[in-house]
Each structure stands twice: as C-alpha cells, then as structure tokens.
C-alpha positions as CSV (number, residue, x, y, z in Angstrom):
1,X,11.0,7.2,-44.1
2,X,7.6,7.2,-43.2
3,X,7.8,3.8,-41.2
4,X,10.7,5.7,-39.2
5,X,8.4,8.4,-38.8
6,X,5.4,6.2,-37.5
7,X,8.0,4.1,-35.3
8,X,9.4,7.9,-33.3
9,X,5.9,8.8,-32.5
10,X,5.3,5.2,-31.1
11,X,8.6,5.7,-28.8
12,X,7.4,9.4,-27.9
13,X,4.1,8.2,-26.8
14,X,5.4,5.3,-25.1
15,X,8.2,7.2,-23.3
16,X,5.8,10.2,-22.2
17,X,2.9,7.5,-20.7
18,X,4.8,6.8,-17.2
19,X,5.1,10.8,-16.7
20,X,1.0,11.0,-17.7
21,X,0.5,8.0,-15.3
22,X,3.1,9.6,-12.5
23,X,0.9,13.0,-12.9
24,X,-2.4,11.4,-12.6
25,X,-1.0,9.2,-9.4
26,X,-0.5,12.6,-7.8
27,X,-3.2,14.0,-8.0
28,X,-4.8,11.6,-6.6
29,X,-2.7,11.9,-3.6
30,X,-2.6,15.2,-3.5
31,X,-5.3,17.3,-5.6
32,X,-4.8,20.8,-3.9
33,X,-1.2,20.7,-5.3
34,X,0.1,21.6,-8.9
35,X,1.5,18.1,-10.6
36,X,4.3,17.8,-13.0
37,X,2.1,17.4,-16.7
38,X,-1.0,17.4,-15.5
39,X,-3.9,19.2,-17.5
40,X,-6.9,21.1,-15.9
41,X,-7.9,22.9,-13.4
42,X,-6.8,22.0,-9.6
43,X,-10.1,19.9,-8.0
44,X,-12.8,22.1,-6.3
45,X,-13.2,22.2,-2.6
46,X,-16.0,24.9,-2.3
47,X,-19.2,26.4,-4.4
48,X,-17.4,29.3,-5.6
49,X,-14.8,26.7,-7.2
50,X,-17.6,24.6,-8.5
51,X,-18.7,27.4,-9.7
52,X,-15.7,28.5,-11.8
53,X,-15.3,25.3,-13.1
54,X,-18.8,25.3,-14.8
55,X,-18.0,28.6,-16.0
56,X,-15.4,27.7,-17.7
57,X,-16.6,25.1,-19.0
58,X,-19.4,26.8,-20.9
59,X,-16.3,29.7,-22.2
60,X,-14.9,26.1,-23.7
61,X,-18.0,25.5,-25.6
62,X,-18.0,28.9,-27.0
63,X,-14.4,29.3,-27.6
64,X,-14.5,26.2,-29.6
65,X,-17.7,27.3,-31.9
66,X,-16.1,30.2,-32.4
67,X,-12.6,28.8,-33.3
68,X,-14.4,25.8,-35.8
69,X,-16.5,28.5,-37.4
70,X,-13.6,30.9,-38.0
71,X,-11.6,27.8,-39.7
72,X,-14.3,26.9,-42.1
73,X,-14.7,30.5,-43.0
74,X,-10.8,30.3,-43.5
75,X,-10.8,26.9,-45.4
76,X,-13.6,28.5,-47.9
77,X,-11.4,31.5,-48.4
78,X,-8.6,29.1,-49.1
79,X,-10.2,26.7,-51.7
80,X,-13.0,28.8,-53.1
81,X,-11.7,32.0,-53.5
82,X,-7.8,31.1,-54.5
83,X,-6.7,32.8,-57.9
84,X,-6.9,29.2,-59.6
85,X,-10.2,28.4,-58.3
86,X,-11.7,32.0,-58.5
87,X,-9.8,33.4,-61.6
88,X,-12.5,36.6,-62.1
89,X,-12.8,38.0,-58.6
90,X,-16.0,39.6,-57.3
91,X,-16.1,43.6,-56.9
92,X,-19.0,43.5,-54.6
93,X,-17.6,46.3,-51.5
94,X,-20.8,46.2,-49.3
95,X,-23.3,43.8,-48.3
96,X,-26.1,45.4,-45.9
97,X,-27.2,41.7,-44.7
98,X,-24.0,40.4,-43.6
99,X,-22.9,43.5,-42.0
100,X,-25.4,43.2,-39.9
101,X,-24.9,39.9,-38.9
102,X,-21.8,39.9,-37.9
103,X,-22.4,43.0,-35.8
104,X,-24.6,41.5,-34.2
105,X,-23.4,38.0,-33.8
106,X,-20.4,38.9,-31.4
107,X,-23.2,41.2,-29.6
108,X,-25.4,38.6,-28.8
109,X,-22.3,35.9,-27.8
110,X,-20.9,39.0,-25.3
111,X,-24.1,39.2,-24.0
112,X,-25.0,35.4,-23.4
113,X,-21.2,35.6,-21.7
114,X,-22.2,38.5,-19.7
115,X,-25.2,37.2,-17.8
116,X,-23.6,33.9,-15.8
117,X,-20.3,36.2,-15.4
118,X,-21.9,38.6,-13.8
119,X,-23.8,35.8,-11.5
120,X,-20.5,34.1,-10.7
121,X,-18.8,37.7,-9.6
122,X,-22.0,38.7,-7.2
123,X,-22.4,35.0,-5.9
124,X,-17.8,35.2,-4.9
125,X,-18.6,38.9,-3.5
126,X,-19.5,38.5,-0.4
127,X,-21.0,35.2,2.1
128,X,-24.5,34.4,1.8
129,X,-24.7,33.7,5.4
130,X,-21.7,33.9,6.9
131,X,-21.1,32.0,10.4
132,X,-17.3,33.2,11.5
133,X,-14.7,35.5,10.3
134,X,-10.9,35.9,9.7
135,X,-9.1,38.8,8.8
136,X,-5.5,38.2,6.4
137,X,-2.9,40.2,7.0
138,X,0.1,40.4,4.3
139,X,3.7,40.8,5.6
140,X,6.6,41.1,4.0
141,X,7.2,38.0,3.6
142,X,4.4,36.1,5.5
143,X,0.6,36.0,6.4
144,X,-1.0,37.0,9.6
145,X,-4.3,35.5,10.5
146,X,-6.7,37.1,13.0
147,X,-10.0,35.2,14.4
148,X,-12.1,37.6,16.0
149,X,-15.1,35.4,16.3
150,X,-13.3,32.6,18.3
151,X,-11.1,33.8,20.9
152,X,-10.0,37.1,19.4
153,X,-6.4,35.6,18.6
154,X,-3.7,36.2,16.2
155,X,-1.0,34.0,14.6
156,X,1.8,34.6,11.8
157,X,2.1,32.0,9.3
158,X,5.7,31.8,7.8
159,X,7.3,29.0,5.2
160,X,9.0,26.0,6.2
161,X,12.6,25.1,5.3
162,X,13.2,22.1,2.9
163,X,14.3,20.4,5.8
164,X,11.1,20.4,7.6
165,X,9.1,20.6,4.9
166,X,10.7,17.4,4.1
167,X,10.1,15.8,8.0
168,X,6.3,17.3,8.4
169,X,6.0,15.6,4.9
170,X,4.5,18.9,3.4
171,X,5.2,19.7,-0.5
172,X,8.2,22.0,-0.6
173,X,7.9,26.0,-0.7
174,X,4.0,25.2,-0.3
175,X,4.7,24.1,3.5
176,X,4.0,26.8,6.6
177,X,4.7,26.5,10.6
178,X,1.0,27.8,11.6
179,X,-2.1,27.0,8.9
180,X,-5.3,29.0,8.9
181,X,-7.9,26.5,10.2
182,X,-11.2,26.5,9.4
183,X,-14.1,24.1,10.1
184,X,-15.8,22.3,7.3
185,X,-19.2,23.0,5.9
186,X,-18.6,26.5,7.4
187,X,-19.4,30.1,5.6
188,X,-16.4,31.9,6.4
189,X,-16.2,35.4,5.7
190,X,-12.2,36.9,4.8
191,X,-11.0,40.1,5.6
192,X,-7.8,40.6,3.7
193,X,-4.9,43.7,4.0
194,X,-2.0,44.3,3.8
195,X,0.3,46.3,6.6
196,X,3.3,47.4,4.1
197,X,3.0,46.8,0.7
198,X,0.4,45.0,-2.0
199,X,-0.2,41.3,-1.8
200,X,-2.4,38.9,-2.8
201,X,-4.3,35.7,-1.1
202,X,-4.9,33.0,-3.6
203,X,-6.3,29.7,-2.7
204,X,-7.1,28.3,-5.7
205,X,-9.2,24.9,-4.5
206,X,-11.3,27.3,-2.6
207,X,-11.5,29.8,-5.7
208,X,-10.3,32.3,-3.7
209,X,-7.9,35.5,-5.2
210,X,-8.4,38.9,-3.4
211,X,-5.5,41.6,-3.6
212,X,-4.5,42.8,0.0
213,X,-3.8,46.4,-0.1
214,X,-2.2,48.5,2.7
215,X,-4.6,51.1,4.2
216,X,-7.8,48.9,2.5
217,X,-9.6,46.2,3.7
218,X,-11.1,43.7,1.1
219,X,-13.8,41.1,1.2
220,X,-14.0,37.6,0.1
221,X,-14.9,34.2,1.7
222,X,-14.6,30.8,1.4
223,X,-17.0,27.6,2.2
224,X,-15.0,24.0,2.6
225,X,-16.7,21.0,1.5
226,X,-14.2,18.3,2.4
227,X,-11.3,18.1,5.2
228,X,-7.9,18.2,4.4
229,X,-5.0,20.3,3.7
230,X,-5.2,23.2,0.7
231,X,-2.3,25.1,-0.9
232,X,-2.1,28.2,-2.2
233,X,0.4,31.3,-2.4
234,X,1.1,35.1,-2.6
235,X,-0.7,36.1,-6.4
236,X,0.8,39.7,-6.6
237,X,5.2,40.5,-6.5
238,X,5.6,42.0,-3.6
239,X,9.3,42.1,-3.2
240,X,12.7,39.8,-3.0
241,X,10.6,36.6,-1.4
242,X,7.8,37.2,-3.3
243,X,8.1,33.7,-4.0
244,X,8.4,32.2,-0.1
245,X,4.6,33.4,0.7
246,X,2.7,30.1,0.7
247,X,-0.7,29.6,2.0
248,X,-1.8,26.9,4.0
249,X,-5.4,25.9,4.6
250,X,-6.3,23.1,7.0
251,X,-10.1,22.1,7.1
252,X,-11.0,20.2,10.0
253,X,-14.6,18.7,11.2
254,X,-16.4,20.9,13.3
255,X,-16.2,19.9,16.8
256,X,-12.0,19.3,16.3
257,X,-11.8,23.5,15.3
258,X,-13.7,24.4,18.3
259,X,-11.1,22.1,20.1
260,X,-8.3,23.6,18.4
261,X,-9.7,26.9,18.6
262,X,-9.9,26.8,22.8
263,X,-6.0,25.5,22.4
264,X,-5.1,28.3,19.9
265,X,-6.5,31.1,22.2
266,X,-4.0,30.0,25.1
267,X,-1.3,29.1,22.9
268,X,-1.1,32.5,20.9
269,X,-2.4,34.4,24.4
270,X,0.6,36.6,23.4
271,X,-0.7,37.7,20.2
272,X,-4.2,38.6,21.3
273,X,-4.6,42.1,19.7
274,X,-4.0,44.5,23.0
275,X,-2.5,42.3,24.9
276,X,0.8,43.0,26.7
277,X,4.0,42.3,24.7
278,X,1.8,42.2,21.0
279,X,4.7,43.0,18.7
280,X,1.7,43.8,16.2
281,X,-0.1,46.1,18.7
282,X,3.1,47.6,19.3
283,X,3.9,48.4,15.6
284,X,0.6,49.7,14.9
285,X,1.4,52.0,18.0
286,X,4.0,53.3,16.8
C-alpha cells in the first residue's frame, strides 16, 4: 500500500510539472498578465509596486513567526499538558508576568507594522514631483481618459471582441481599442471619477487601486520604469459588464509619446472638452 501511495504522488508531481513549466513560460512572455498556476505577485513596473512588494514581504516574515510560535505553543499544550502526560492539572488562574507579555507582545508587533504602512500609504498618496497629468473617467461600461497637460484631448477606451482581441494578438477580455499612454520614467499624476456610478481603476503592475466615485475626484499616480503594455481592470461591481472594463496601459519612450501625443490631439480633435459636436461636453450640458 504504501509503495502505491509513494508511486501516485510521483504521477501527480510529474503530471502537474508541464502546467508549472507552461505558467512560468508565460510569465515570462507576458508578466503584466495573470497566468494559469502561477504563484506570487504580478512583476513590478513602478516604485509604488516595488514598494508593495517589500512590504509584503516583511508581513511574510512576521506572519510566519507568528504562525511557528503559535504551533509550538499548540504542540506543548498537546504533549505536556494531555491528561496522560499531566494526570494532576495546575489550578494556577492568574499569572501577572505573562499577562503582561502577551499584552504587550501583539502591541509592540502592531506597532513595528504600523510604521512602514503608514510610509507606504503617504509615499502612494500623491506624486513627489509630478511632470503631467490624466484624469480617469468611469463609464458604464468603459474608461475615459483626459490629458490636459498635452493637447487638452479626450479618448474612450472600450473592450475588444474575441475576434480582435484574437487579430491585435491582445490577451482576451484584457484587450481595449484606445490604451492610456504614458511616457516612461515619467511622474504622472491620476485624476480618477466616475460620471454615473462607483468604479474602480486597478493597475496592479503599476500598484495602482483608487475607487472613482461620481461627483468626487480622487488622487493617485503612477511612475513606469519599463516600456510595454500593462493590464488591469474595473476593481469595484458596477453593474451587468462589470466584468468587460479592462484597462490598458501602454508605456512608450519619451520622444515616441510626444509623437503620439501631437497625433492624438488631431485625431480625437472631436473630443477636445468644448469643442463642437463633444458628446461628453454635451452630456455634462445637459
């Protein structure tokens, strides 16, 4: 029986290896995107994710103390005080000493969590120094980006279907027709709201979740440190296509978004908040 035994975890292991080595092969190709058995946290593109990362990390090494020094405690209990092992059992109620410590030892761990908790939620606030802005607006069901800093133009970002998806060669439901740009190496400061009902603009290689609430304008921004495409989605139900609200990041070099820029203020001329024929403007009008 037990050779059986030792032979089905063999055959487990060996049949699970291909989907370990699949999930590791994409994320290599794609890091920004969720893989099929993959463990940890999506790769960081910016300080604030860096950030979180190391954050966690040090909750790990506490979380782990705590858990090893709650089992011996359990394990003693166990073995030490069982009725066979322990046959008179104490009647001691109080003990001053230990009281104390372990009133104060959960103190003293909340506290040395506090203090880089508190530094990682002042440093995601707000930009340092921030060089351009964006404002996010939530639809039902899509995002509208503003850039009032380059061009004062506006754009809607809505999902592709499977079948472009498929032809652009963008991961499916995570796929949109118009991605926010932003340059790389770039303090970007994000305005998020909402113009019906409550959203929320997650981007998690950039660390970035911020609720978008109509009537409110929130804060939060965002510094690339490497080109490429990022992937994130709508945090908060918002309705029926809750679901079909991805969010797609494109980080370019420097010079190409001030080329793309100049091209995106002609070709969403149309969309320019004021402008004749704004649908947006329009709405808000009214």
């Amino acid at each position: 029986m037990s050779m059986s035994r030792n032979w089905g975890w063999l055959v487990a292991i060996l049949a699970l290896l291909p989907l370990m080595l699949g999930a590791a092969s994409s994320l290599a190709v794609e890091p920004s995107v969720p893989a099929n058995w993959a463990m940890g946290m999506i790769d960081a593109a910016s300080p604030v994710k860096d950030r979180i990362h190391h954050f966690h990390d040090l909750m790990l090494w506490i979380i782990t103390g705590i858990v090893l020094f709650v089992l011996v405690l359990l394990l003693v209990v166990i073995f030490r005080f069982n009725a066979k092992a322990n046959p008179n059992p104490s009647t001691t109620t109080h003990h001053t000493m230990l009281e104390i410590v372990w009133t104060l030892a959960p103190v003293l761990i909340l506290v040395a969590i506090a203090a880089p908790s508190f530094r990682l939620l002042y440093f995601l606030d707000r930009a340092p120094n921030a060089e351009m802005t964006i404002k996010v607006t939530g639809h039902q069901w899509y995002w509208s980006y503003e850039y009032p800093d380059n061009g004062n133009f506006t754009f809607d970002s809505y999902m592709l279907d499977d079948k472009a998806a498929a032809e652009q060669k963008m991961p499916r439901l995570l796929g949109v027709d118009n991605r926010l740009v932003v340059p790389v190496d770039t303090q970007v400061r994000v305005l998020v709201t909402s113009a019906d009902v409550m959203h929320s603009w997650l981007v998690p290689p950039f660390g970035v979740q911020i609720y978008a609430f109509p009537g409110r304008t929130n804060e939060t921004w965002l510094q690339a440190q490497k080109e490429g495409i990022f992937f994130g989605q709508c945090n908060q139900i918002c309705g029926i296509n809750h679901g079909f609200m991805p969010i797609a990041v494109e980080v370019v070099s420097k010079e190409k978004f001030a080329a793309w820029a100049k091209e995106a203020q002609t070709k969403f001329a149309a969309n320019r908040p004021g402008a004749p024929g704004n649908a947006v403007a329009q709405a808000v009008a009214q």
